[in-house]
OpenMM code with the backbone's topology and positions (N, CA, C; nanometers):
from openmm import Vec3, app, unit

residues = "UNK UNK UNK UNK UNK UNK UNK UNK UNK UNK UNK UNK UNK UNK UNK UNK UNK UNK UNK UNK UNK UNK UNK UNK UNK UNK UNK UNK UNK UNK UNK UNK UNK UNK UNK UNK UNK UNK UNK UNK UNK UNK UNK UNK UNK UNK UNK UNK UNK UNK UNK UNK UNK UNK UNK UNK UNK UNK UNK UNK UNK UNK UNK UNK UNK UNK UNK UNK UNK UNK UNK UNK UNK UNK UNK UNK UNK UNK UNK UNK UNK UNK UNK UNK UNK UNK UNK UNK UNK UNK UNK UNK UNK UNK UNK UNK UNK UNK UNK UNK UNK UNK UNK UNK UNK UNK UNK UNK UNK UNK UNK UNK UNK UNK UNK UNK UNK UNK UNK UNK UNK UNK UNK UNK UNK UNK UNK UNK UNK UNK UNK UNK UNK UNK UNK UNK UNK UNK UNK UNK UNK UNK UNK UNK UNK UNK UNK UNK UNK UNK UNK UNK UNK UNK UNK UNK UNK UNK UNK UNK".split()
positions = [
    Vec3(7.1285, 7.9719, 20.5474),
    Vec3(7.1232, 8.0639, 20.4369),
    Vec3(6.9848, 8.1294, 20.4326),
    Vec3(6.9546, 8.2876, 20.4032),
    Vec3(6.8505, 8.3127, 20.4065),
    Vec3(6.8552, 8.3575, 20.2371),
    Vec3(6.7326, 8.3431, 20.1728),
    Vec3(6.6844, 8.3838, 20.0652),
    Vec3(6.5498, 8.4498, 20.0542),
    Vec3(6.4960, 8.4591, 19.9618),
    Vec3(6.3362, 8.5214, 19.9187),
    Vec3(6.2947, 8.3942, 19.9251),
    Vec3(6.1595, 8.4067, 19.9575),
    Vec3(6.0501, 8.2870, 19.9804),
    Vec3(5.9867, 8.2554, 19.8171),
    Vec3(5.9643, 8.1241, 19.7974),
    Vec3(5.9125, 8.1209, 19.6674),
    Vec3(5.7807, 7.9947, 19.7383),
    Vec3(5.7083, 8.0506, 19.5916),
    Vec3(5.5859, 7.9993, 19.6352),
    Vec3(5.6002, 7.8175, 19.6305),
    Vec3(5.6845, 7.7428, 19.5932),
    Vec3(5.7172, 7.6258, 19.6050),
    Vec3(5.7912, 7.5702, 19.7768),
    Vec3(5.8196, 7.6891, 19.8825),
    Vec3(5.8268, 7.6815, 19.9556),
    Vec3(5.7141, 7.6819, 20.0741),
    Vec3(5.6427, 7.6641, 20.0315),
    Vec3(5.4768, 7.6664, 20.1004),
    Vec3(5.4448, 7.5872, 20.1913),
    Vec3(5.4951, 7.4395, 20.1470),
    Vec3(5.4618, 7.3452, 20.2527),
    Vec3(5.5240, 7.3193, 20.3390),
    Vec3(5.6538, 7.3616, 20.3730),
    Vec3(5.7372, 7.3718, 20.4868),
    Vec3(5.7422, 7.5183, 20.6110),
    Vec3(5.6338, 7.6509, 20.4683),
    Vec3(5.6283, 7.7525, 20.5814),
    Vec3(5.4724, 7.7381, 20.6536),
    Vec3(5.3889, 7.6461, 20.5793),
    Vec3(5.3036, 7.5555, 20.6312),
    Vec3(5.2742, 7.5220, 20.7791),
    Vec3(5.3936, 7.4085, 20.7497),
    Vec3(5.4435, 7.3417, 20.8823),
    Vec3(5.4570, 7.3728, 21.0072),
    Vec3(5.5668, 7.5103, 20.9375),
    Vec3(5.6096, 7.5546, 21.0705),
    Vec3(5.4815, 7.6789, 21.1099),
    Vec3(5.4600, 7.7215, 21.0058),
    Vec3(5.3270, 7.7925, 21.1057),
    Vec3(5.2022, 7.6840, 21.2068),
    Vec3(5.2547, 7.5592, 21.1523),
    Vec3(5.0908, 7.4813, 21.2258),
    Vec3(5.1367, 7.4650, 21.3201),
    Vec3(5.2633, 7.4454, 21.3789),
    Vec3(5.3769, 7.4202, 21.4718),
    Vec3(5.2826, 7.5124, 21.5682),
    Vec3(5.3929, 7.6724, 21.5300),
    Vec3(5.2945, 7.7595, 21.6140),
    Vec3(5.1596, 7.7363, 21.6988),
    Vec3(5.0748, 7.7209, 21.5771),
    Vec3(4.9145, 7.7074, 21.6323),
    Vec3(4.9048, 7.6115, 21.7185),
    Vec3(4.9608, 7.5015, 21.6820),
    Vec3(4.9442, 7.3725, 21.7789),
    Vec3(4.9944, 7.4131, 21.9334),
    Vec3(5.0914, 7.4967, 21.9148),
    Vec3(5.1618, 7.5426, 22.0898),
    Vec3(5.0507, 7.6233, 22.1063),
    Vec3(5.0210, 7.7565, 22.0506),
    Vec3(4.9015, 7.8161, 22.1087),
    Vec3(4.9687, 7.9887, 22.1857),
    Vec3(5.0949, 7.9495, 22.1540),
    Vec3(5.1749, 8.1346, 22.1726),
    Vec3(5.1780, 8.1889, 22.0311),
    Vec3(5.1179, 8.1895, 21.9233),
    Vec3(5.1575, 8.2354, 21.8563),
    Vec3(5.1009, 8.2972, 21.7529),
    Vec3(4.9490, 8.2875, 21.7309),
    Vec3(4.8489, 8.3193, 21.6679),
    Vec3(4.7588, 8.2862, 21.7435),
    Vec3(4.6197, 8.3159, 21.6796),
    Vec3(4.4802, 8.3078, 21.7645),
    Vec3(4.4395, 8.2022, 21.6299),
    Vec3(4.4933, 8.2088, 21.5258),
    Vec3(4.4228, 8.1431, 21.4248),
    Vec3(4.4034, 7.9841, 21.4850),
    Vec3(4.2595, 7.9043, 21.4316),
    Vec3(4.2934, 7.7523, 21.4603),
    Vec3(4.3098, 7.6600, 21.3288),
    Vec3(4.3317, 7.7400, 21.2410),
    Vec3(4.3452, 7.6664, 21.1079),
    Vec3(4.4332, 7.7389, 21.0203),
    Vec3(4.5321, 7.6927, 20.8963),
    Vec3(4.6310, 7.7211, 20.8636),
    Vec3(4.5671, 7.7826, 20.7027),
    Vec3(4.6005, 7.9181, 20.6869),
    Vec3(4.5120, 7.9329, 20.5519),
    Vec3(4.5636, 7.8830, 20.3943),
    Vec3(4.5318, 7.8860, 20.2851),
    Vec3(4.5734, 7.7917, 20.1875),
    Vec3(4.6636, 7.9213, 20.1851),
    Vec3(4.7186, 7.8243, 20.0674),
    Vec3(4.8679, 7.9413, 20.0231),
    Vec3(4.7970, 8.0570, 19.9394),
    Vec3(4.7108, 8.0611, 19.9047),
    Vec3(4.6412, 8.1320, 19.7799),
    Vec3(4.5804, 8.2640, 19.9289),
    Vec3(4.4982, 8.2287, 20.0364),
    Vec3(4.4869, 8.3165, 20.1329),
    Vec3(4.5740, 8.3570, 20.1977),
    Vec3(4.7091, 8.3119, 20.2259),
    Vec3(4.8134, 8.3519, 20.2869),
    Vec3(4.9027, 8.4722, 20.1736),
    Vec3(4.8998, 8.4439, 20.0266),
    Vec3(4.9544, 8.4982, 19.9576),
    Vec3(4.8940, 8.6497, 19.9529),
    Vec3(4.7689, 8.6369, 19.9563),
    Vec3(4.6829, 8.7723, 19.9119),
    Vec3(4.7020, 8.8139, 20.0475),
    Vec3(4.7221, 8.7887, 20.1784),
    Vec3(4.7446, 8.8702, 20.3261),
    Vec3(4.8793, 8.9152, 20.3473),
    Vec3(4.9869, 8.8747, 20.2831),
    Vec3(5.1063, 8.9246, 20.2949),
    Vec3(5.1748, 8.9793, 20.1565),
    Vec3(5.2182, 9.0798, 20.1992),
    Vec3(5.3106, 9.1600, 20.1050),
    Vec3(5.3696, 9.0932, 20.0221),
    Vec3(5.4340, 9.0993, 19.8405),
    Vec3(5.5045, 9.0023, 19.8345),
    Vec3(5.6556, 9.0350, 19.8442),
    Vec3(5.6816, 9.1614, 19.8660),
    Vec3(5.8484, 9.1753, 19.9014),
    Vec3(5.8711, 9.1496, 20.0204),
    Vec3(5.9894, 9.1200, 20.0206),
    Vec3(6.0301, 9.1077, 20.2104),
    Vec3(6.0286, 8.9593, 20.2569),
    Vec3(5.9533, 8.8896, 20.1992),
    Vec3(5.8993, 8.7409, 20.2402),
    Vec3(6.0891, 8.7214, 20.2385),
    Vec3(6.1503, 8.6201, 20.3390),
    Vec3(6.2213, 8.5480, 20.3082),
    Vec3(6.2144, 8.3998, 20.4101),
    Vec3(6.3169, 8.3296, 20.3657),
    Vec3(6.2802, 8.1900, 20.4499),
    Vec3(6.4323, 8.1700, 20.4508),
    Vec3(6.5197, 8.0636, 20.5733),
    Vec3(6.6518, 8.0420, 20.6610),
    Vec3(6.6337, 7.8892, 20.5968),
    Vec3(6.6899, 7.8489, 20.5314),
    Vec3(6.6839, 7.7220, 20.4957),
    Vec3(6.8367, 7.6923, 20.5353),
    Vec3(6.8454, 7.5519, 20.5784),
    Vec3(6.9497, 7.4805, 20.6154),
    Vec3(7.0043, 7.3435, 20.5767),
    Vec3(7.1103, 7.2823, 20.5158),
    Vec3(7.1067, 7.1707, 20.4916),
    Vec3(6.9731, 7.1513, 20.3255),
    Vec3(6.9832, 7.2280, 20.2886),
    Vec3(6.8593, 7.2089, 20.1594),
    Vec3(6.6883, 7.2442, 20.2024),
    Vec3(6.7098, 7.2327, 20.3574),
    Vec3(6.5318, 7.2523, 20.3944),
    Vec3(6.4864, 7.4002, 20.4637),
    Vec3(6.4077, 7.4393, 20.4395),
    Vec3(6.3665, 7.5511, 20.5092),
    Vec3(6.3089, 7.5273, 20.6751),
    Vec3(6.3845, 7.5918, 20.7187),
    Vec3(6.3501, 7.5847, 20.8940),
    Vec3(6.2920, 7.6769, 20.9969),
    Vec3(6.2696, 7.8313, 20.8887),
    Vec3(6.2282, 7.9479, 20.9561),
    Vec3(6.1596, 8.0438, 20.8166),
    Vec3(6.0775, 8.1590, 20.8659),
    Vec3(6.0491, 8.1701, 20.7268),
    Vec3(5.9756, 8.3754, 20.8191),
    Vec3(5.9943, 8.4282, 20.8243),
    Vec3(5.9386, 8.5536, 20.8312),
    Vec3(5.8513, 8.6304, 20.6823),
    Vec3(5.7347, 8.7615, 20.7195),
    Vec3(5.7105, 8.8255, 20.6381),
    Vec3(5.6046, 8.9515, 20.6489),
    Vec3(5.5883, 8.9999, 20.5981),
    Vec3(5.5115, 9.1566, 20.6266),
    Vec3(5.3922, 9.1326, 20.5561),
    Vec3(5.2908, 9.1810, 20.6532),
    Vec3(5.1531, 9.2718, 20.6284),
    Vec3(5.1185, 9.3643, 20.6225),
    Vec3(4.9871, 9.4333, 20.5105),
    Vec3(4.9850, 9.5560, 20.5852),
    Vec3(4.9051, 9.5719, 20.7055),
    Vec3(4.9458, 9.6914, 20.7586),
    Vec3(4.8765, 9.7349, 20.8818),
    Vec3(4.7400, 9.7976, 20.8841),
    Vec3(4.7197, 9.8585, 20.7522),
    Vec3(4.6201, 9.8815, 20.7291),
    Vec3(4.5842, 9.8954, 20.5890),
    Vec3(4.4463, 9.9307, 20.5413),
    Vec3(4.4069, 9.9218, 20.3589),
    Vec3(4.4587, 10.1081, 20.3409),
    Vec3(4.4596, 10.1707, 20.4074),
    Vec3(4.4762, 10.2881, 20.3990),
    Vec3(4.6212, 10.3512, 20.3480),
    Vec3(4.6350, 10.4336, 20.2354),
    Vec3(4.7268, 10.4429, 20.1304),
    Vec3(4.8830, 10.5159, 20.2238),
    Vec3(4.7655, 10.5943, 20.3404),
    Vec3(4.8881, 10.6693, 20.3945),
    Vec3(4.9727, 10.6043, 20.5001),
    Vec3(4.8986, 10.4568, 20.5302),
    Vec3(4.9860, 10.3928, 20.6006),
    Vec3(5.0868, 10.2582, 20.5332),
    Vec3(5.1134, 10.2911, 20.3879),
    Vec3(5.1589, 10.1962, 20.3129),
    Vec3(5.2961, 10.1685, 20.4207),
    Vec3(5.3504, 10.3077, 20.5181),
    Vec3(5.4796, 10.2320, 20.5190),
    Vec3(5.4914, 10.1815, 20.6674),
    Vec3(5.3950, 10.1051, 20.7399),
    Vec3(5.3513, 10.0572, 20.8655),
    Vec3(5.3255, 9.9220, 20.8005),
    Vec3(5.3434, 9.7934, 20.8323),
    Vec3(5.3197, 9.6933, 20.8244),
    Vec3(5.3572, 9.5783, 20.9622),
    Vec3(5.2686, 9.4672, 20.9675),
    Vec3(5.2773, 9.3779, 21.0744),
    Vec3(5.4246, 9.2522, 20.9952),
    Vec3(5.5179, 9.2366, 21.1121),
    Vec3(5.5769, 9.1342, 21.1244),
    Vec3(5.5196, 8.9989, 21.1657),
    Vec3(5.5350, 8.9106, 21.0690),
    Vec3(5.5320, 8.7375, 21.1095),
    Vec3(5.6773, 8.6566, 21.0944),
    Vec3(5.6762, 8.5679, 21.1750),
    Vec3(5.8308, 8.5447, 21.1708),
    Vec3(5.7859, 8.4328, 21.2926),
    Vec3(5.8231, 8.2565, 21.2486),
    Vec3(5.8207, 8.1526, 21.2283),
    Vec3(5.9390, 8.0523, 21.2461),
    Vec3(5.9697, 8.0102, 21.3641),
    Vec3(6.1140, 7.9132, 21.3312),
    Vec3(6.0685, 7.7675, 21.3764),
    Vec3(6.0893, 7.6515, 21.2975),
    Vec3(6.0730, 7.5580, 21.2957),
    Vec3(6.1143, 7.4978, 21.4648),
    Vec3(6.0336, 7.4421, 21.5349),
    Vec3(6.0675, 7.4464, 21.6988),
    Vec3(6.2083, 7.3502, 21.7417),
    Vec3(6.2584, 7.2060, 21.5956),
    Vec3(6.3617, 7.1996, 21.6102),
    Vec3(6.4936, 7.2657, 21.5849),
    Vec3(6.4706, 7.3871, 21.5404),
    Vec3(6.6158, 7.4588, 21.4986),
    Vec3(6.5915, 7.5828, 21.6243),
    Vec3(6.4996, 7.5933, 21.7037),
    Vec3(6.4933, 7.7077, 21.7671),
    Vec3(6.6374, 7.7502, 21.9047),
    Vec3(6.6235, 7.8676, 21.9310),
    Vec3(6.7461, 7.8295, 22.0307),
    Vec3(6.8991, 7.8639, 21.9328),
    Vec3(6.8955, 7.8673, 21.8263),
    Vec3(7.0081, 7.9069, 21.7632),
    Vec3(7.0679, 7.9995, 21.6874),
    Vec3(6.9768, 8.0745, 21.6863),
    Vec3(7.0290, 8.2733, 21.6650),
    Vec3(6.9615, 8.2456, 21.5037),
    Vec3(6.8471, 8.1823, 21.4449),
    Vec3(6.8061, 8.1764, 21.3203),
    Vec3(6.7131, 8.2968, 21.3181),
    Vec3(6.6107, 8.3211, 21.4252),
    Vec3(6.5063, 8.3824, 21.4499),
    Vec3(6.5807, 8.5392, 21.3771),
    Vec3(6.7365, 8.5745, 21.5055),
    Vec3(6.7790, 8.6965, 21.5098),
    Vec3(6.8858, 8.7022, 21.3327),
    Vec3(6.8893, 8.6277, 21.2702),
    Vec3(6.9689, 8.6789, 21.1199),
    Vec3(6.7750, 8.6759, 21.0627),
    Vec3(6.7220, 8.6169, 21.0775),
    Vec3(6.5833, 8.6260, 20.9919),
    Vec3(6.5000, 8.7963, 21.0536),
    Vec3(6.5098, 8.7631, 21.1623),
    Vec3(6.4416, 8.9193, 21.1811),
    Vec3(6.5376, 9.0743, 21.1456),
    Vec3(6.6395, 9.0248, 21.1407),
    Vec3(6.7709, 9.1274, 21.1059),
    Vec3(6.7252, 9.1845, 20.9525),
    Vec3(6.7198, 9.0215, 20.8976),
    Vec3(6.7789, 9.0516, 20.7376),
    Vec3(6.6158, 9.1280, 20.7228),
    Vec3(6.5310, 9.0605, 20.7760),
    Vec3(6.3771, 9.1578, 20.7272),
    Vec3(6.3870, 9.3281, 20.7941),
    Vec3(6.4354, 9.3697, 20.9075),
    Vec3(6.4908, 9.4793, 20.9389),
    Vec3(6.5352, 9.5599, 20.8194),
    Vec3(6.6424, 9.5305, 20.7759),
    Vec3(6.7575, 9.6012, 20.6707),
    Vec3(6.6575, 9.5977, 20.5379),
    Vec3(6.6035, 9.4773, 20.5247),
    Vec3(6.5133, 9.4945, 20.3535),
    Vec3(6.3901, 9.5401, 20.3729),
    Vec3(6.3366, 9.5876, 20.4915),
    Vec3(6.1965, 9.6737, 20.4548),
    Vec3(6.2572, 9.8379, 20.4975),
    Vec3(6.3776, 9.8215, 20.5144),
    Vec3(6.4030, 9.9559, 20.5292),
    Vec3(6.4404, 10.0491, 20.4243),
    Vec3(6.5018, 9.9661, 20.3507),
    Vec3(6.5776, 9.9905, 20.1862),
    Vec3(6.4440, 9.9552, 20.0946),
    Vec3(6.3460, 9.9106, 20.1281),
    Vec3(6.1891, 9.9160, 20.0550),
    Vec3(6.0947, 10.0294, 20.0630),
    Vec3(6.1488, 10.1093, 20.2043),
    Vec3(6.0601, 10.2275, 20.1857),
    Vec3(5.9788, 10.2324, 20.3287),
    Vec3(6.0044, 10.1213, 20.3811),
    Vec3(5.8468, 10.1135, 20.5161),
    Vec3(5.9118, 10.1428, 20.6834),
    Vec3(5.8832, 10.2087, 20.7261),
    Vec3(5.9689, 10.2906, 20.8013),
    Vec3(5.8925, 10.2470, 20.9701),
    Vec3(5.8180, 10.1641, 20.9692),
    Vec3(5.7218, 10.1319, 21.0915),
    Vec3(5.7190, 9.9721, 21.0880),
    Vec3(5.7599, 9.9122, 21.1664),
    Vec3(5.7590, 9.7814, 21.1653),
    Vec3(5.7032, 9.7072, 21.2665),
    Vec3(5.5620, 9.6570, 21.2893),
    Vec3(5.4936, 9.6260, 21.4383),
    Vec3(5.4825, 9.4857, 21.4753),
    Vec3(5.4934, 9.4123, 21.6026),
    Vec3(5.4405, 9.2610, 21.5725),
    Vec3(5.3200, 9.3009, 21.6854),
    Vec3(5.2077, 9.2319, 21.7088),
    Vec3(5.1347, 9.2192, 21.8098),
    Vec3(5.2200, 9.0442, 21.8888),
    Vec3(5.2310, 9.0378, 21.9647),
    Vec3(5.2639, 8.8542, 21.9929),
    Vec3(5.2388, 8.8923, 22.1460),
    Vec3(5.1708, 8.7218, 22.1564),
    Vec3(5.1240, 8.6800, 22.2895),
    Vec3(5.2377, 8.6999, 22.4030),
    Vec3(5.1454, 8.7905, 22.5218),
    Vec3(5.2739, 8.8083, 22.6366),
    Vec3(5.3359, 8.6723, 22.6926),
    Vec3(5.2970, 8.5782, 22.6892),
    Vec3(5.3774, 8.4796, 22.7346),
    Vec3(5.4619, 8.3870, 22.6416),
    Vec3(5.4452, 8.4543, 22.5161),
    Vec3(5.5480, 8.4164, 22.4140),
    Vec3(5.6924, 8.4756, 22.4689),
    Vec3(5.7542, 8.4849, 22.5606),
    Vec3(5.8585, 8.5486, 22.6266),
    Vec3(5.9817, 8.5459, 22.5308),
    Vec3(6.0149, 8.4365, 22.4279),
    Vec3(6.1178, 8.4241, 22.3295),
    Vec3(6.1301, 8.5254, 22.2301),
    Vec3(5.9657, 8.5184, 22.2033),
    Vec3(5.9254, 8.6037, 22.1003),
    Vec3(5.9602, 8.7862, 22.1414),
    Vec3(5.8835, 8.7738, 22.2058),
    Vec3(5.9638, 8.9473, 22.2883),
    Vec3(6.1191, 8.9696, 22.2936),
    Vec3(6.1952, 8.8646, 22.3512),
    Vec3(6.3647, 8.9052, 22.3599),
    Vec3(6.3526, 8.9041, 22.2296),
    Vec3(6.3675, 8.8240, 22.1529),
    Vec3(6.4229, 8.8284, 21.9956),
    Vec3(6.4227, 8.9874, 21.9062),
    Vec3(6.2525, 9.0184, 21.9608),
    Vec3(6.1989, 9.1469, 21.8886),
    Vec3(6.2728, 9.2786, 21.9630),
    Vec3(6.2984, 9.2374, 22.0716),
    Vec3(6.4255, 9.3634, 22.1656),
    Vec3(6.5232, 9.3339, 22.1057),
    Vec3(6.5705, 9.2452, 22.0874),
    Vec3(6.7370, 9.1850, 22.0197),
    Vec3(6.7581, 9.2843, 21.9144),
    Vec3(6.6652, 9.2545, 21.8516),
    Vec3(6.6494, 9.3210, 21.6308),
    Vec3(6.6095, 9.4924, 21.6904),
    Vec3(6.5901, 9.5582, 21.7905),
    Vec3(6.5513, 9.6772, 21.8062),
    Vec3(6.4104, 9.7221, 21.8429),
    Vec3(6.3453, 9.6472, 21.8306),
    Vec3(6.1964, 9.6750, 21.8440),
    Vec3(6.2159, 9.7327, 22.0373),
    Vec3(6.0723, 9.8059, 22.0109),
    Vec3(6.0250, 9.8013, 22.1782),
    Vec3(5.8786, 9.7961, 22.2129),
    Vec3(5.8703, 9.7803, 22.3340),
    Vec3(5.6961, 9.7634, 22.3491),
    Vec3(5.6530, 9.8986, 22.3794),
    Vec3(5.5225, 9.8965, 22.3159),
    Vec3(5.4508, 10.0207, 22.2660),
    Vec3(5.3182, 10.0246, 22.3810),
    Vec3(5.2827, 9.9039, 22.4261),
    Vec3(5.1861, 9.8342, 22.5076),
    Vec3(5.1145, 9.6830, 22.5021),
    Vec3(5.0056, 9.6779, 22.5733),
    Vec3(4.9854, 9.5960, 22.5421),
    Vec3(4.8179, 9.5776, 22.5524),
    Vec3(4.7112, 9.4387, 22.4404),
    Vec3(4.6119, 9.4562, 22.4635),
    Vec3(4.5780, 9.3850, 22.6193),
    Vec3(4.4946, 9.3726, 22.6865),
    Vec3(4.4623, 9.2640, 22.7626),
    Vec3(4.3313, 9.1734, 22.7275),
    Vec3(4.3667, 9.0504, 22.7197),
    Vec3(4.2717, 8.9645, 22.6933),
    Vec3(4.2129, 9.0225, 22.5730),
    Vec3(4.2847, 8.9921, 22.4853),
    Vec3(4.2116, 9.0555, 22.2899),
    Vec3(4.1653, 8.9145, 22.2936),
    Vec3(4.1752, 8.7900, 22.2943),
    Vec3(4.0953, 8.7147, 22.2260),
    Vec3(4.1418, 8.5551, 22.2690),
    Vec3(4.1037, 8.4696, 22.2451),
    Vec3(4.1372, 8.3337, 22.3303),
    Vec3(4.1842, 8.2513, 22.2575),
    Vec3(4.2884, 8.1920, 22.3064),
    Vec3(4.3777, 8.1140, 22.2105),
    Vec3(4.3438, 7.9292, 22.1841),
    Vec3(4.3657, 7.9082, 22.1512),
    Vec3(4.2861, 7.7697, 22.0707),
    Vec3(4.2527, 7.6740, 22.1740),
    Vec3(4.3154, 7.6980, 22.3269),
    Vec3(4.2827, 7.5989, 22.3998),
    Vec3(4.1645, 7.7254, 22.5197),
    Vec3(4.1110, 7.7843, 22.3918),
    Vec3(4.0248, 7.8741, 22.5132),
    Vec3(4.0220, 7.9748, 22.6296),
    Vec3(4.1792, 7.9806, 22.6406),
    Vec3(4.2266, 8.0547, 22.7255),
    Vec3(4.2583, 8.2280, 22.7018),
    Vec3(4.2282, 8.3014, 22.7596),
    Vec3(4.2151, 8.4651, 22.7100),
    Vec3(4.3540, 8.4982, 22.7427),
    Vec3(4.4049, 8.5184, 22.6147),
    Vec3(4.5103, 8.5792, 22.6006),
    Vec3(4.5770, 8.7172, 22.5593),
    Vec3(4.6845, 8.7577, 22.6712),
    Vec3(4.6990, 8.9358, 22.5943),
    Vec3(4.8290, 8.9366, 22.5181),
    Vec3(4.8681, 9.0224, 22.4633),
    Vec3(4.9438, 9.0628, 22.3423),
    Vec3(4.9881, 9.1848, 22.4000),
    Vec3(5.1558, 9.1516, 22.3367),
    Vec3(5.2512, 9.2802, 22.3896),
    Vec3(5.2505, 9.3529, 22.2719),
    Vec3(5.2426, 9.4698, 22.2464),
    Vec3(5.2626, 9.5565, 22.0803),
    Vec3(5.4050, 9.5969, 22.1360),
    Vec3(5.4892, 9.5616, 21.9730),
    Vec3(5.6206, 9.6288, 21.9943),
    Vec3(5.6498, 9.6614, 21.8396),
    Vec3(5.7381, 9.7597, 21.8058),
    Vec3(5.7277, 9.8705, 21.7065),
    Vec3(5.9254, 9.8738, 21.7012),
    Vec3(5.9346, 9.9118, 21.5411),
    Vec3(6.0811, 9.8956, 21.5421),
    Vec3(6.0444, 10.0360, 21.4473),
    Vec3(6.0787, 10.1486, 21.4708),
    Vec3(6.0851, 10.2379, 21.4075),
    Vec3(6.2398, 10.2553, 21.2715),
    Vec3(6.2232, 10.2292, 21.1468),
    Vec3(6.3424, 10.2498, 21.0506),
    Vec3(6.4030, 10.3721, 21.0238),
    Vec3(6.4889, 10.3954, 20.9851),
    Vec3(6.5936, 10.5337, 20.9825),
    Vec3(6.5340, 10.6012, 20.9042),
    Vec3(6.3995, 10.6027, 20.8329),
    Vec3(6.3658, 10.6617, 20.7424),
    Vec3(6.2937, 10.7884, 20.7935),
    Vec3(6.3040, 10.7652, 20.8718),
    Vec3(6.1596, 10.8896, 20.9990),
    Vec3(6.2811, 10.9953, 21.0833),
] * unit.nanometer
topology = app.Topology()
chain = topology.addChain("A")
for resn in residues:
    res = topology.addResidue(resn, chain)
    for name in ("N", "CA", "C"):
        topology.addAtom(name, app.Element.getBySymbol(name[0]), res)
């Protein structure tokens, strides 16, 4: 079931973000920010989380792309699946349903940056429509030190 994220859901989208970090495809971050810094970096519409069985197992949500007024409708995708539920089409109804509700919100540019050897992460973002735009090389080194590049891929909404 997917719903809106509530802030009592924190410690399970927590989790699965430390998940991430701990593999090292998935952010550059090496520490998980409090909910109070995570809240003020992401949008608060759009947030939703795939809960299953009563628990949350996946959890996506939007940033902006920039402080600049004229790019209100460009924002960065995050999107998170707990590594035991992965493999089961949760990723593609979670990136779907955020598809359809930032489109009916107004934001017509939808970008992720993610590590090129995140290879899951790329099909999924082709799956939902996105495509690659390019990529950086070696932007920055990932927690085990290693210089890592990033594919940019862009899902343009019907609004354009």
């Amino acid at each position: 079931m997917i719903r809106e994220m509530k802030p009592e859901d924190w410690k399970r989208v927590e989790d699965i973000y430390k998940q991430g970090m701990e593999k090292g495809i998935s952010t550059f971050n090496t520490e998980c920010p409090s909910y109070e810094e995570w809240d003020k970096g992401h949008i608060r519409e759009c947030r939703y989380v795939f809960e299953e069985d009563g628990r949350v197992v996946g959890w996506t949500a939007i940033s902006p792309s920039s402080g600049r007024c004229v790019y209100r409708g460009c924002v960065e995708v995050s999107i998170y699946i707990d590594e035991e539920y992965q493999g089961r089409g949760i990723g593609t109804q979670l990136l779907q349903r955020l598809c359809d509700e930032t489109e009916k919100a107004g934001y017509w540019s939808l970008y992720s940056a993610i590590f090129s050897i995140n290879k899951a992460s790329i099909a999924l973002h082709k799956k939902c429509g996105f495509r690659e735009i390019g990529y950086r090389e070696k932007i920055a080194k990932d927690r085990f030190g290693v210089w890592q590049n990033t594919t940019m891929m862009e899902r343009r909404n019907s609004i354009i």
